[in-house]
Structure formats: C-alpha cells, structure tokens
N, C-alpha and C positions, 0 to 999 in steps of 0.2 A: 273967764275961760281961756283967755290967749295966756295968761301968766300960768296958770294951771299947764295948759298946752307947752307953753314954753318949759315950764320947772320937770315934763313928763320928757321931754325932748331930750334935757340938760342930763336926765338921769340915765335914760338910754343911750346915749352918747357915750356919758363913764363907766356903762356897764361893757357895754362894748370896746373901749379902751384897756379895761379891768382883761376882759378875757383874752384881746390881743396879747397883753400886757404876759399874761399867763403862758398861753399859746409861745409865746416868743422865749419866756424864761425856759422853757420844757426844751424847747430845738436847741438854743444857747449851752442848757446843761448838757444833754446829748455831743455837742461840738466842741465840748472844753479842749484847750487845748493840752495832749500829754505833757504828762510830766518827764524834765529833762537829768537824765542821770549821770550823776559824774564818773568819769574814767581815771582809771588810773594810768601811771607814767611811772618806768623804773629805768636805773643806772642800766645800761648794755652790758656791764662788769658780770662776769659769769663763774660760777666754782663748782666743780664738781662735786660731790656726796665723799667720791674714790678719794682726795686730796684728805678727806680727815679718815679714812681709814675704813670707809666704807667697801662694803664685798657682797657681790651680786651671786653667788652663791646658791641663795634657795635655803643656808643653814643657819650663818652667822647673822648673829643678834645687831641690829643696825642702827639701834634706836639712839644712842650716845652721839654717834660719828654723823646721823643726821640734824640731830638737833645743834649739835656744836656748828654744822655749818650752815645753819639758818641763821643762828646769833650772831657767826662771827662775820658774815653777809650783812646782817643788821646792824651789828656797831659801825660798820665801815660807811654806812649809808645805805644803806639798799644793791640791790641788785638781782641776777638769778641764779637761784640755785637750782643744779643741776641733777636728774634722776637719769642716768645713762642706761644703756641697754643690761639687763639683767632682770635676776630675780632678787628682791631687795625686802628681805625680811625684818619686820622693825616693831617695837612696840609703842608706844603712843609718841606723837609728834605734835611742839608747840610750835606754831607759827608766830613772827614778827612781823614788824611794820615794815614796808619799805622792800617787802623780799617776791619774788615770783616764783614759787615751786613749777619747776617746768620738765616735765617728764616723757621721755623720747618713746618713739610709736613703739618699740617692743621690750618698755621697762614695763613689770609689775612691779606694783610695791603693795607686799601683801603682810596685814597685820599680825603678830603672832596668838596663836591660840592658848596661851601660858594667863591663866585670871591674873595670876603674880604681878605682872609688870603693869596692871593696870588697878590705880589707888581710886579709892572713895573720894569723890570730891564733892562739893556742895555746887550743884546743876539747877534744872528745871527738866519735869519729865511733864508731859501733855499741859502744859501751862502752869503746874505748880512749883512752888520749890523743892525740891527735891535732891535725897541721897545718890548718886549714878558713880557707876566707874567711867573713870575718865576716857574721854574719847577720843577715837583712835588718831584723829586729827581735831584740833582746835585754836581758839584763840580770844582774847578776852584784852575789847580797848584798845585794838588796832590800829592803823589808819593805812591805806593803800598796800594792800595782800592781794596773792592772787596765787592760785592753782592754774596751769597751763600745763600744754603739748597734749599729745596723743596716745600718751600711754594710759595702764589702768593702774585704780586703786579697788585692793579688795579689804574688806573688811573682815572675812573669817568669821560673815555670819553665821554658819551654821553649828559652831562652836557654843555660842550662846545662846540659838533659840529650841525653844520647847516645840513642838511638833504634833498636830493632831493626826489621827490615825486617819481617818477618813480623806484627808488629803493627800495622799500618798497611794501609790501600786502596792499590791500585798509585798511583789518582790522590795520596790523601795524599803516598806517597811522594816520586812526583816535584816536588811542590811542595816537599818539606821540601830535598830534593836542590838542588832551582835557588834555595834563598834562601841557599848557602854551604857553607861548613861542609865535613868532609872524611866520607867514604865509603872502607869497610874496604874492602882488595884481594878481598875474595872478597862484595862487592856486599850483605851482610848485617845492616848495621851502619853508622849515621849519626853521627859525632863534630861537635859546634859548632865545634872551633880542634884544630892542632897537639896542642897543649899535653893538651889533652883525652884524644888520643890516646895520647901518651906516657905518662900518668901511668894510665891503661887498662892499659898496657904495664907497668906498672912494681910490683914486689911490694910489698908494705904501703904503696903508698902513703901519704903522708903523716904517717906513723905519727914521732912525736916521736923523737928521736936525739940522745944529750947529742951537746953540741960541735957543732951546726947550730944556723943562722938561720933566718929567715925565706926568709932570700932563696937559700938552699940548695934550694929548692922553687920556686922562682920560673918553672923550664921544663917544671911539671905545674901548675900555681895555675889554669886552668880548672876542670881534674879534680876540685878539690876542695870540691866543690858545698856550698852551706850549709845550714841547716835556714832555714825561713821564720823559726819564731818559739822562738829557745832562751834560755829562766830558766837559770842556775843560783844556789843556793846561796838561791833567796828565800823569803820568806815570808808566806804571807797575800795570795791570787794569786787572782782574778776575771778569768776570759775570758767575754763573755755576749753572747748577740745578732750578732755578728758574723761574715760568712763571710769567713773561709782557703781561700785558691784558689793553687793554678798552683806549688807550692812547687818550688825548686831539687833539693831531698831531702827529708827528713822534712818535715810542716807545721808542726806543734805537739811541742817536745822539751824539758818542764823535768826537770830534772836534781837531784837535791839538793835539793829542794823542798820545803816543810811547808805544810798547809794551801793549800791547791790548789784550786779551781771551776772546772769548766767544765759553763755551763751553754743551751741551748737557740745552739747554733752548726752553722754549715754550714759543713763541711770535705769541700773537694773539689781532685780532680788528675785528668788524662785517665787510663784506665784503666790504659793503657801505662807512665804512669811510674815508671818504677825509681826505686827507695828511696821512692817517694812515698807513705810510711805517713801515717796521718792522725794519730794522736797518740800516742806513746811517751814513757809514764810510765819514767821512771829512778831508780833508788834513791829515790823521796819516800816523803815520809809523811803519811799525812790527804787523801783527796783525793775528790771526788766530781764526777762524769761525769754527767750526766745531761738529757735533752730535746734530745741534739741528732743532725744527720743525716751521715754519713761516706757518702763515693763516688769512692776512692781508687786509687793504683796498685799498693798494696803493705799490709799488712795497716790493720787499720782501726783496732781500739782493742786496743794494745800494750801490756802490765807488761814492764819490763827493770830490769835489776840491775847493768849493769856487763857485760866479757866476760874471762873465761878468765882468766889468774891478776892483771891489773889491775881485775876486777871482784870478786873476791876478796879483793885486799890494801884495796880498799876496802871492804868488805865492809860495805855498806850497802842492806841489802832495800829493796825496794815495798811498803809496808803500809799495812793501815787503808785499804782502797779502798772505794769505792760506785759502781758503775756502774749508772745504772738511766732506762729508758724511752728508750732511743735507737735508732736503724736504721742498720745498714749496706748501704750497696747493694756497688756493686761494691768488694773488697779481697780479698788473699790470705786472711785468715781475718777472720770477724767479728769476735769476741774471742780474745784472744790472749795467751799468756805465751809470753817465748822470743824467738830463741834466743840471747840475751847475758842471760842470770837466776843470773852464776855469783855474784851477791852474795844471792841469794835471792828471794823472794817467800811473802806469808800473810796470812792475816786479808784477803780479799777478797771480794766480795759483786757480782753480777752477776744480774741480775732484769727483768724485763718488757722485753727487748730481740727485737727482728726483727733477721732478717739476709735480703738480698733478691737473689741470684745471685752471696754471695761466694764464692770458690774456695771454702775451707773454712769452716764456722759457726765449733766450737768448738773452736779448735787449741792445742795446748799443745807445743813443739816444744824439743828440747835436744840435745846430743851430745856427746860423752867431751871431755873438755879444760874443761868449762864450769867445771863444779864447782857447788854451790850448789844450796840443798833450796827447793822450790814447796812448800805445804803449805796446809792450812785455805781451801781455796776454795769456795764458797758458788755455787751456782746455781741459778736458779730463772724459772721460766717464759722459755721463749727460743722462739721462732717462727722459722722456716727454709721459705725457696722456693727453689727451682731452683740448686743446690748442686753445683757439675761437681765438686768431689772428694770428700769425708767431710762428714757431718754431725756424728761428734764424733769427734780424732784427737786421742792421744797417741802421740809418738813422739820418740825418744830417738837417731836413727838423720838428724838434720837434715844435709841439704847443700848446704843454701844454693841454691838454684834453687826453680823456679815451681814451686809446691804441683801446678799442672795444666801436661802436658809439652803443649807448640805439636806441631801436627798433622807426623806425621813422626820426632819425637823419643824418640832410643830412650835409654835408660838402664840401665847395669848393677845387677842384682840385689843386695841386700846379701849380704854373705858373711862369717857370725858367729861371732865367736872371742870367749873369753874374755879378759880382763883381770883385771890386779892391781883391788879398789878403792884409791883413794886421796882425795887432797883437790880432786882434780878430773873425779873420779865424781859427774855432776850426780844429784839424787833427784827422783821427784814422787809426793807422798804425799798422802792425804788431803782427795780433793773430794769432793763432794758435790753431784750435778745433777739435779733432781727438774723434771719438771711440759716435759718439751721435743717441741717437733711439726717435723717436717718432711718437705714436700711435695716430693722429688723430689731425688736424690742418689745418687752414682758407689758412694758405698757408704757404710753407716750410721754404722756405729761402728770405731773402727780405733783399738788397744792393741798398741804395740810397744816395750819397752822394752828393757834390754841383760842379757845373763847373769849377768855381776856383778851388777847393779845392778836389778832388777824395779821396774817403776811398780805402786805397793802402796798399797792400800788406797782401792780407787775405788768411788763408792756411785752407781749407777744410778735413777732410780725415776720411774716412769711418763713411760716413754718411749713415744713412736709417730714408727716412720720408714718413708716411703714411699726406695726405693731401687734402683738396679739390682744391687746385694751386700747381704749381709747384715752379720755382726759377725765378726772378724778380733781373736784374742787371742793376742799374743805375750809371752814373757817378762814375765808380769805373774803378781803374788801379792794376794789379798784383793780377788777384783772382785765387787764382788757388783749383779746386776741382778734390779729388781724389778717386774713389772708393764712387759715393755720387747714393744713390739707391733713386730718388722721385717715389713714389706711389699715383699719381692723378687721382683725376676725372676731372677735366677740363686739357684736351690736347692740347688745341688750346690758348697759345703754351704749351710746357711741362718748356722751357727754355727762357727767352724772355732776351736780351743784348741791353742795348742803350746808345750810348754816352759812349762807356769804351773801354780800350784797356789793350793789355797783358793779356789775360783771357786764363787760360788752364784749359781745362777740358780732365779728362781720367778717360775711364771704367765708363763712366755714363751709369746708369739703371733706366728704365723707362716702363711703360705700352705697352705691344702689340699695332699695328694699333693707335698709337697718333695721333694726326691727324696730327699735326709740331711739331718736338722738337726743333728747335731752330729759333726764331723769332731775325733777327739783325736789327737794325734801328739805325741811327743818323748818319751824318756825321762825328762825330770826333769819331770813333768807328773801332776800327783795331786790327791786332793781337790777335785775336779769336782761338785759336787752337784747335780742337777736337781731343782726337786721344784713342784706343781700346774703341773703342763703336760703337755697331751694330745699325750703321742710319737704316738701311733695315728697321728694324721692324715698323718701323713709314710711315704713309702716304705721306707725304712730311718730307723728311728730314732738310732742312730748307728754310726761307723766308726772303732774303732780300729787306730792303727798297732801294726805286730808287734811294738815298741818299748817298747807303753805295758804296764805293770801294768793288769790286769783290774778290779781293785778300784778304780785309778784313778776310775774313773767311775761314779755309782753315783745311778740314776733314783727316785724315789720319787712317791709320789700326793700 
C-alpha cells in the first residue's frame, strides 16, 4: 500500500508540475518579447525634383524629371529627394534604394488621370497573381526607402472607381452621372469607361494565364485599378508624416517586405470606396504601425497572407507585427486579419488603438478554400464608438460583401454542412484581447467558425460592451471570457452557445431582468462552464435545446 501510495503521490506531483508547466507556457507566450524592427539611415545630400526640370504647376507632366531624380539620387548613394512646395502632377513613380522621398507641408503630388501613362504590369491583386496597371508609386527589391515630410499624395481615385448608387446623395449622383462615364442598365451603378465595365463583367479578371500578354487584357485595363503605393520584395521601409489620399484600390500594399514603418500618417478615401483599404500588410515580416489616423473605404488596418492555394504555394505569413496608438474612423473593420491569410499569420501585437464608427472594430474574417492558421495575436486596450456591426467578430463563414448590408438588402442565411478537413481548411487559434470598451454596437461579440474546423482557443478578459445584441458563439471550442460586462437591449438571449464546447465564462455582467442569458443549442455542444455570475438577476437563467445533454451546461458560484 505505501508503494501504491507513494507511485499515486509521484503521479500527482507530475500532474501538477505538467499544469504549472502549462499555466507558465500561456503567461510566457502572452509576455514574448516584441519584435525589433530595423531603421533605416540616409546621406543628408538633398535635390530637388525643380533641378531636373520639374514644375509645380498643377499642369505639366512630371513623371520623367521625378523619376530621373530618384535614380540619379540612387546612383550617387542615396540620399533625399526633394517634393518642394507646389502642385506636382506625375504619372507613375519608381522608387530606388537608398532614396528618402520627402515632401514639404504644402506640396501635393497628385497622380494624373490619363490610363496612358499607366502600363499593364504583372502584380498581385487580393493575394493572387495578377494583370494591374502599374502603380502610382512602387518598388520591387529595395533595400532602405522611405516616403517622409508633411505633404500629401493623392492618387486620383476617383478616376478609376466604379460607384454605387446608393452610396451617394441624389445631388452627388447626378453630378458624378453628367461628368461621363457609363451607368449600369438598371440605374445602380456608375462605370468611369467601357472597358471598366467589361472587365466588371468578366470572371477573374485579370488573373494571370500562361500564353497571354499584356495586351490580351487591353479591352478591361480600366478595370484593373492599382494600389496607390505597392513595395514588393524590400527592405528597411519608412513611410512617416505623410497623408495617402484618394487611392485607385488599396492605399498602402507592401508585399514581401521585412522591416517595415509606418509611422504618425493620414490615410484617407471617400467612405464609399471600394477596395479602398487603407493598409494591407502581405506575407511581411518585422513591421510596426503606429501614431497614425485611417478613414477609409474598405477596411483599415489589414494582415494578409496571400489567397487560396497561390497563398499557400507561397506560403509566406505576416509576422512580427506592432500595431500601436492609432485611430480608425470610418473602414470595414478597424483591425483586421483576412480574408486572403491562406499563407498564415502570428506573433501580432495590437494595443492602445480607438476605432471611431468603423463597420466592425475587431474583425478577423476567413473561409473554406483559404487554407492557412492565424495564431498568437495579442490585444490590448482598444476603445470603440458607434460600431453599426460587431464590436469583436470572428467568422470563418466570409463573403465577400459589406460587413453592414445598405438599407433594403436582404441576404440568405448560412446553411452548415460539414466538410472533409484539408490543406485548405483555414484555422484561428490563439488570441488573446484583454482591457476593450465600446460605446454602442449592432452586437458585441460574434464567434462563428466551421464544423470541421472550430475557432479555438479565444481568451476574452475585461471586456465592457454597450450594444444592441449581446454575444453569439458558434462552432467554436476553448473560448474562455473573463470579467466581460455586455450592456444590451435585446435580452432574449443576452448569451446564445451552439455547436461549441470547452466555453468558460466567469463574472459575466449583464442587464437586470434579461429575459435568458444563456441560450444552449446543438448537439455537439458541452463543457459550458459558468461560474461568479449572478444568474438571479435574469428571468430565466438559461434555455436548453432538446438537443443538448443536461450536463452540457453546468452554473457554479
């Protein structure tokens, strides 16, 4: 009996070692230490734009006498090249290694509206490879670039994008109608050219095709809008000081990138404009966001990874991020992963961020075909006002349309089947978002991930959300909320669980007389833990489906 006794001793011991062991790895990964991103350093040698023959104007074409003194700034060694006070009309501009575009508080340099000057080049559009005109600023295999000063870059988006009706004043409308441009048969919908519309019309556009040219595409090349400003492949990257206006599509798109800054910038697009994300990080590494203000057409501050199985064969993550002290006013979601992440994303760090009437705060979006695991995401103090859809949403269930449907628009329900997993079963595991406030939202919290495939292992902690819904848990295992205050108007339910298991909740707060705070449903649904939260205060404490095991759910003090 003493040997027995002893060997029950030895095993309890390692069990409890085991869980310390655990316990200790969790706080450990939580405290990693950030990642350190390299700066860059340039010559103090300075040239002006004016010295090759540049002219601030507002008429003349400036794109030659710009580019000549980037290069000729680069052969010499680096240095920076000057954008003096004016209006500096240009068409597309290569950037070199070595060079600091530095642009004085009241130069514009605003791109031309002529499609001419901008050629078909072989890009990447949402993760794929893809046909694009060249963009209005770029650079490919850099090393130490940099955009600075206080002036602005516009891009002449509105040249290139197409327009829905409903997003506009009637007055807007008819102006955009009488300056050109073609109008869909059924009066909904504004195209800039022909071509625009065709390639609208036309499936994957763009999308690369051995044994095509350039000029294979030449009767969509409207269609095929650019990004303002796309890096690839560089390294040791300073954007600072400078507003990003008006983009064709994306503002700010580095790709391949190591060692990355942006830092204290104003990136802005009319609210309406499609694809007009304000920065979408792609497969980099090293990168740090911080001080500046987004007020965009499409989400705000984006991780991507590639899409679908061309994001995959490259398989090259987002990592090593720092996002910290920035505002989003308007954008699809404030911060963002998704939905082309099929190369991955981790090790990400998001802290003292407002978000100021984006559709969604904290969206994290994916869907079957992606492929590709999110993981180790870090959050912390985030601030939310006036939020028309979710204040934090995961959902695995993305398709592609406006987070918030326009007045009138109906959409069909999801209808959930299982699948095989495979290598294109996207995962998101492992965040962690402590310290989040927000002031007024369609509904708080939203987890919905797929039957295969459950969003696992989500760590809540001190939350408080004012909201018209409360929290909505689908398809998800290991969510644990801690100290999460929802303030709803709709109580029926406050808490709604389907199809998930392993869910702890403790010290939830909630409205007087709920009518239900916790609604359980689905058969593969278990391990529901409640524990310090005063069920009393609610009408029915909770409501299970005929569906669920009893034991399912199980309240504690």
């Amino acid at each position: 009996m003493k040997h027995i006794s002893g060997s029950l001793c030895r095993i309890k011991v390692a069990l409890a070692c085991l869980i310390l062991s655990s316990a200790s790895s969790a706080i450990a990964q939580q405290k990693q230490t950030l990642p350190v991103i390299q700066q860059v350093k340039f010559k103090k040698d300075t040239t002006s734009i004016v010295s090759f023959g540049a002219k601030g104007d507002g008429i003349t074409l400036n794109t030659q006498s710009i580019n000549k003194t980037i290069a000729g700034v680069s052969q010499k060694g680096g240095g920076v090249v000057l954008i003096p006070s004016g209006l500096w009309l240009t068409g597309p501009i290569e950037l070199k290694s070595n060079v600091n575009l530095y642009l004085k508080r009241d130069a514009i340099l605003q791109f031309t509206d002529d499609f001419n000057q901008y050629k078909l080049v072989q890009g990447n559009w949402e993760g794929q490879p893809a046909w694009r005109n060249q963009s209005p600023i770029s650079g490919v295999n850099l090393e130490n670039i940099a955009i600075t000063g206080t002036g602005i870059i516009d891009g002449n988006g509105g040249a290139w994008r197409m327009v829905k009706k409903d997003k506009l004043t009637e007055t807007q409308w008819k102006t955009l109608v009488a300056s050109g441009g073609v109008v869909r048969a059924d009066g909904k919908m504004w195209y800039p050219s022909e071509k625009t519309v065709k390639g609208s019309n036309t499936k994957n556009a763009g999308i690369i095709e051995a044994g095509k040219t350039a000029a294979d595409y030449e009767d969509i090349k409207d269609f095929l809008r650019p990004n303002l400003l796309v890096l690839t492949g560089c390294k040791k990257i300073l954007l600072e000081g400078v507003t990003f206006q008006n983009s064709p599509a994306w503002n700010l798109h580095p790709l391949l990138c190591e060692d990355l800054t942006l830092r204290n910038l104003q990136v802005k697009n009319p609210w309406f404009a499609q694809n007009g994300d304000g920065v979408d990080v792609e497969s980099c590494k090293n990168v740090l966001i911080e001080g500046s203000t987004f007020d965009v057409g499409d989400d705000g501050i984006c991780i991507k990874s590639g899409r679908d199985e061309a994001g995959r064969k490259r398989g090259v993550p987002t990592e090593n991020v720092i996002i910290r002290n920035n505002v989003v006013y308007h954008a699809h979601g404030g911060f963002v992963i998704g939905s082309e992440m099929s190369g991955g994303a981790k090790n990400i760090w998001v802290y003292d961020c407002s978000f100021i009437g984006t559709d969604i705060g904290l969206r994290f979006k994916t869907t079957r075909g992606r492929g590709g695991v999110v993981e180790n995401i870090y959050i912390n103090n985030i601030n939310m006002i006036d939020i028309p859809g979710e204040a934090i949403l995961f959902d695995m269930y993305y398709a592609a349309v406006d987070p918030v449907p326009l007045a009138g628009e109906k959409r069909e329900a999801i209808k959930t089947v299982t699948v095989p997993v495979t290598e294109a079963t996207p995962q998101f595991r492992n965040f962690y978002i402590k310290n989040v406030v927000a002031n007024g939202a369609e509904k708080a919290i939203f987890f919905r991930g797929l039957p295969e495939m459950n969003i696992k292992d989500i760590h809540l902690e001190n939350v408080t959300i004012k909201a018209k819904k409360g929290i909505e848990i689908i398809e998800a295992a290991g969510i644990f909320l801690k100290n999460v205050n929802v303030i709803t108007e709709d109580t029926s339910p406050v808490v709604m669980i389907q199809n998930s298991s392993n869910i702890n909740i403790s010290n939830l707060k909630y409205p007087d007389n709920s009518k239900v705070l916790f609604d359980v449903t689905g058969e593969k649904t278990k391990g529901v833990k409640i524990s310090g939260t005063d069920v009393s205060k609610a009408k029915m404490a909770s409501l299970l489906g005929t569906e669920v095991d009893k034991k399912a759910l199980e309240i504690s003090k």
